[in-house]
C-alpha positions in Angstrom: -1.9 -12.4 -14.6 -3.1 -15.7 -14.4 -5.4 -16.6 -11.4 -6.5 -20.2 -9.9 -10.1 -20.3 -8.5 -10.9 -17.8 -5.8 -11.1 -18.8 -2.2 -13.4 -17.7 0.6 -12.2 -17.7 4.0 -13.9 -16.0 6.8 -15.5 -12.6 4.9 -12.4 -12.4 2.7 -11.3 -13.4 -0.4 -8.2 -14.6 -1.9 -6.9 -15.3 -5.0 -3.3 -16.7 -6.0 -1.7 -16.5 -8.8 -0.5 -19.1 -11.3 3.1 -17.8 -12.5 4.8 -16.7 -9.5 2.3 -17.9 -7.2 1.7 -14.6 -5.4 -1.4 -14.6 -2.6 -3.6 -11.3 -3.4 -6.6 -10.8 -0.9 -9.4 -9.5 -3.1 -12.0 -6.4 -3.2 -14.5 -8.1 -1.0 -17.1 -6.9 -3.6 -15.5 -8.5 -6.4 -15.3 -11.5 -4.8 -18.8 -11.7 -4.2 -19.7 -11.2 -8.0 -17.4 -13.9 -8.6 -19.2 -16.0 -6.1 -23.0 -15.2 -7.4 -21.1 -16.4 -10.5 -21.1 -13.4 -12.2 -18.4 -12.2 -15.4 -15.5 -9.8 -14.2 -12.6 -8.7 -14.6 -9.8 -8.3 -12.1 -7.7 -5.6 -12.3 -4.4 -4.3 -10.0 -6.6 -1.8 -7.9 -8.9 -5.2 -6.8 -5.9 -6.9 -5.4 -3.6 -6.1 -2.1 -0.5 -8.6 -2.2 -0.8 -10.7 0.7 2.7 -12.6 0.2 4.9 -13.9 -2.3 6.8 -16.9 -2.6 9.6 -17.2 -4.1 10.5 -20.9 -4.5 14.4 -20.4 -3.1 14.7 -17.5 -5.1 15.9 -14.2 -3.5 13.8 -11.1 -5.3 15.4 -7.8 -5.6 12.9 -4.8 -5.3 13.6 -1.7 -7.2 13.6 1.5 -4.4 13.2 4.1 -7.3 10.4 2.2 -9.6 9.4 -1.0 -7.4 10.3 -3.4 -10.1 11.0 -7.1 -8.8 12.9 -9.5 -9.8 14.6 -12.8 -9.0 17.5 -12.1 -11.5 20.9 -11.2 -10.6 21.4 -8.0 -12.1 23.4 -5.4 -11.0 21.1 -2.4 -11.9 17.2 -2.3 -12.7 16.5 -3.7 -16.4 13.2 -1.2 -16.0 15.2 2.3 -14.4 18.6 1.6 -15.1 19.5 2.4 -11.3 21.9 0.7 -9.2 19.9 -1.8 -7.2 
């Protein structure tokens, strides 16, 4: 994933990412160690999707592996179920 800068707001943080432009609210202590300027790395358990927008797109979600896309595919390229 690709991340612009993190943002503090209240005693949370948030990032946002640059591809798909997906709001994550971050490990609270992970945001601090990016804050006292500190090298880390961000990994999926840090993050909790906040919301995801979809620029006029409508996603499809996967029931049986949650894969998402904004394709138009009959069944899951990932699962091979029906969507």
């Amino acid at each position: 994933m690709f991340f612009i800068p993190c943002i503090k707001w209240n005693k949370h943080y948030y990032v946002r990412t640059s591809c798909c432009n997906t709001l994550y609210e971050l490990d609270p202590e992970m945001g601090k160690a990016i804050a006292r300027g500190e090298q880390v790395l961000i990994r999926p358990e840090h993050l909790q999707r906040i919301s995801k927008v979809t620029y006029g797109y409508n996603y499809k979600h996967c029931n049986y592996c949650g894969y998402e896309t904004a394709e138009n595919f009959e069944y899951c390229p990932k699962c091979g179920k029906k969507f």
